[in-house]
N, C-alpha and C positions, 0 to 999 in steps of 0.2 A: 504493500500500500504506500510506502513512502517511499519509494522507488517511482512508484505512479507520480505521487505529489511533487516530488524532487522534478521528473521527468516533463509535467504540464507548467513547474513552474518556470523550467529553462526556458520550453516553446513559444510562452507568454512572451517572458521577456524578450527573447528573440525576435518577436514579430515587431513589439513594441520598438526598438530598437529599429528593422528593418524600415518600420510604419516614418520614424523621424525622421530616418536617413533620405527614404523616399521626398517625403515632406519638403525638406530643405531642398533636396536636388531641383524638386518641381519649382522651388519657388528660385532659386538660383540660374534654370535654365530662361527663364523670361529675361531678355536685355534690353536695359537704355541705353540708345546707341545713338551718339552726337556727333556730326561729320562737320569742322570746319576748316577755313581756308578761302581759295579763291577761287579762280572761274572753273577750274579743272573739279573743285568740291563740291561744286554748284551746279557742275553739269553742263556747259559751255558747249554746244557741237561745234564741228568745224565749219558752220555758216554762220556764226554769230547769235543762234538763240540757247537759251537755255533749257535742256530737255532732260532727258534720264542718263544721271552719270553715273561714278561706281556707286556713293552712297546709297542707292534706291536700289541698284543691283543687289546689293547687300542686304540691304531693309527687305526686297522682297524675298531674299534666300529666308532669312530669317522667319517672314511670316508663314512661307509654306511650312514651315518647320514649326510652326506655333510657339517659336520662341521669343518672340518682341513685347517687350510692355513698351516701350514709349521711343521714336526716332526722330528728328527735324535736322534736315540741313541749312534751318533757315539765318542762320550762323555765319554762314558763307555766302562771300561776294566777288564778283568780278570786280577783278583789280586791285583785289587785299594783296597787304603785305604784310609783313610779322608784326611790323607795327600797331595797322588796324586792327589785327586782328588782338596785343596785346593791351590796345586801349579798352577794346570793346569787355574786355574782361575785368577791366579795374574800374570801368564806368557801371561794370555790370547789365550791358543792354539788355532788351526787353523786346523779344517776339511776339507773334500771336501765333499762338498752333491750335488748332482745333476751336477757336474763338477761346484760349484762355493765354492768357497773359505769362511767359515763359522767360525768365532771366536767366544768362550765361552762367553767372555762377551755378548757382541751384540746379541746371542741367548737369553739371561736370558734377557736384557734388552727389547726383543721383544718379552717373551715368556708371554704366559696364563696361561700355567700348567708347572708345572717342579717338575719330580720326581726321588725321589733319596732313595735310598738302597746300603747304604755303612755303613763299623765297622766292616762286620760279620769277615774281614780277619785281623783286629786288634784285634777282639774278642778272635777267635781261636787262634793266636799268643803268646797273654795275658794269654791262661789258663797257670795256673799251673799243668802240669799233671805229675803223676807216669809215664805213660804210655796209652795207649789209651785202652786197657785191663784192666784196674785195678778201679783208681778210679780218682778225681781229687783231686791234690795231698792238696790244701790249698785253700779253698772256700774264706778265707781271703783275703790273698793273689792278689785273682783273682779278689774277686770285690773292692779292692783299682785298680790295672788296668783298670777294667770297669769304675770306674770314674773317669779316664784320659782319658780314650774312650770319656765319655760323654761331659768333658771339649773342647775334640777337635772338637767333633760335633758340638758343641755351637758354637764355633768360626766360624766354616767351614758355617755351617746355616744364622749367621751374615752377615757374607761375601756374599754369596749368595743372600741377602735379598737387599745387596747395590745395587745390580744390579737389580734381580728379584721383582717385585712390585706388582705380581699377585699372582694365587693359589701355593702355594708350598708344597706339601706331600710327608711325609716320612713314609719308610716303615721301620715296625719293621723285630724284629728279629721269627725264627722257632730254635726249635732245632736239627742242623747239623746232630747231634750222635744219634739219635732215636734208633737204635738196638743193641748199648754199653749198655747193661741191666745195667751193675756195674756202668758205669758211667751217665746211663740218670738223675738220681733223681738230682745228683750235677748239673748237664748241665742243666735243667729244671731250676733249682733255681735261676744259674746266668744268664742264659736266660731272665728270667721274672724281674730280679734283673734290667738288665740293659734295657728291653724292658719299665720299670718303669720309669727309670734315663730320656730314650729317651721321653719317653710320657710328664715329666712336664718341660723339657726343649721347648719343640716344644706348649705347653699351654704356657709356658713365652713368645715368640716370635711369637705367633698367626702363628703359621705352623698348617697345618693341621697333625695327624699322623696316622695311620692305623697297627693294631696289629691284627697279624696273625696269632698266635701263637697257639691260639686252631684249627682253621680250619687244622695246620698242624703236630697238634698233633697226634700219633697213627694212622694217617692216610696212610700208605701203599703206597699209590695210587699219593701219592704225591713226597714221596722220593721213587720212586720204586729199585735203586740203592744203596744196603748194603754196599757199597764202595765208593760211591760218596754222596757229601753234597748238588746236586742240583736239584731244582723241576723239575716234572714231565711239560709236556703239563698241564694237568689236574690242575698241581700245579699255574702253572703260569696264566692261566684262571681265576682260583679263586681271586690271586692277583689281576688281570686286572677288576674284575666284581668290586671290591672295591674299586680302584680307581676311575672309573666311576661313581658308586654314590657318590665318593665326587664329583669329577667333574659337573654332574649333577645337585647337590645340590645349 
């Protein structure tokens, strides 16, 4: 009999136990997930409107998966740079999502995931160019800039960290100019130059970081627009597939 008793008391607790575990996991698997940055996180195509970029690809993996409590990229602007995007967090802006009023902090404070792809318009600002026909005018030059890029990311990443407590990825850089023949080898170099600088900042700070740099190299199909610097569908897919497995992970 008290073999029995011993025996039903294990299986209780056991389940009990199982019952929490479950519990938690369920309520763990739902994500807040905040994407910000600039036109590339906002979803920019390569005709100049804004449409579905990787965030949304993301946001929709997640909802077939019935794992999203709450996403807005409404964060992200064309034409941000670490800066704006650093003001808007110590101003603590103010969205509207769903008709309710939604401040930056308070997302980052409740978020899971938060990703962010911003520089490329402090990058492009920073070169030094002859001309965008020619070549670039001082590789020097250009990556002392890039490591004030890199400085202000560090900062802007910090900050974000004060609030945000969960997963945070960054996405690197592509390069804009693929079909500047004269200029791609210089654009290549400070590309990877400072896609580098980003990688062992985001290692010191335990960010996760994600370089995309070959997926959108050469690849056509990505920048389909010889006048415009921004991903394809196709392009942004691929981003979003990366995200996820970190996500995932």
């Amino acid at each position: 009999m008290k073999k029995h008793i011993k025996l039903f008391v294990f299986i209780a607790t056991l389940l009990l136990v199982f019952g929490i575990y479950n519990l938690l996991k369920g309520n763990s698997e739902k994500i807040n997930y905040i994407a910000l940055g600039d036109s590339v996180a906002e979803g920019m195509n390569p005709y100049g409107a804004v449409g579905y970029g990787y965030p949304d690809y993301v946001k929709d993996e997640l909802l077939k998966n019935e794992k999203l409590k709450f996403y807005t990229k409404g964060f992200s602007k064309s034409g941000y740079t670490i800066e704006n995007v650093k003001n808007d967090i110590e101003n603590n802006k103010i969205i509207i999502v769903d008709d309710k009023k939604v401040s930056i902090k308070q997302s980052l404070r409740e978020s899971d995931v938060v990703t962010i792809s911003i520089g490329a318009n402090d990058f492009i600002r920073g070169l030094s160019l002859s001309n965008f026909s020619e070549t670039v005018n001082n590789v020097k030059d250009s990556k002392k800039n890039i490591d004030k890029i890199a400085n202000n990311l560090r900062e802007l990443l910090e900050l974000i960290q004060s609030y945000a407590k969960n997963k945070i990825i960054v996405i690197g850089y592509y390069n804009p100019l693929p079909r500047m023949k004269l200029l791609k080898s210089d654009i290549d170099e400070l590309v990877k130059y400072s896609n580098h600088l980003y990688e062992n900042i985001c290692d010191d700070l335990g960010v996760i970081y994600i370089d995309i740099f070959n997926e959108f190299d050469g690849n056509e199909d990505f920048l389909p627009n010889s006048l415009d610097i921004h991903p394809s569908t196709d392009g942004y897919k691929k981003i979003a597939e990366k995200i996820l497995e970190e996500i995932s992970s």
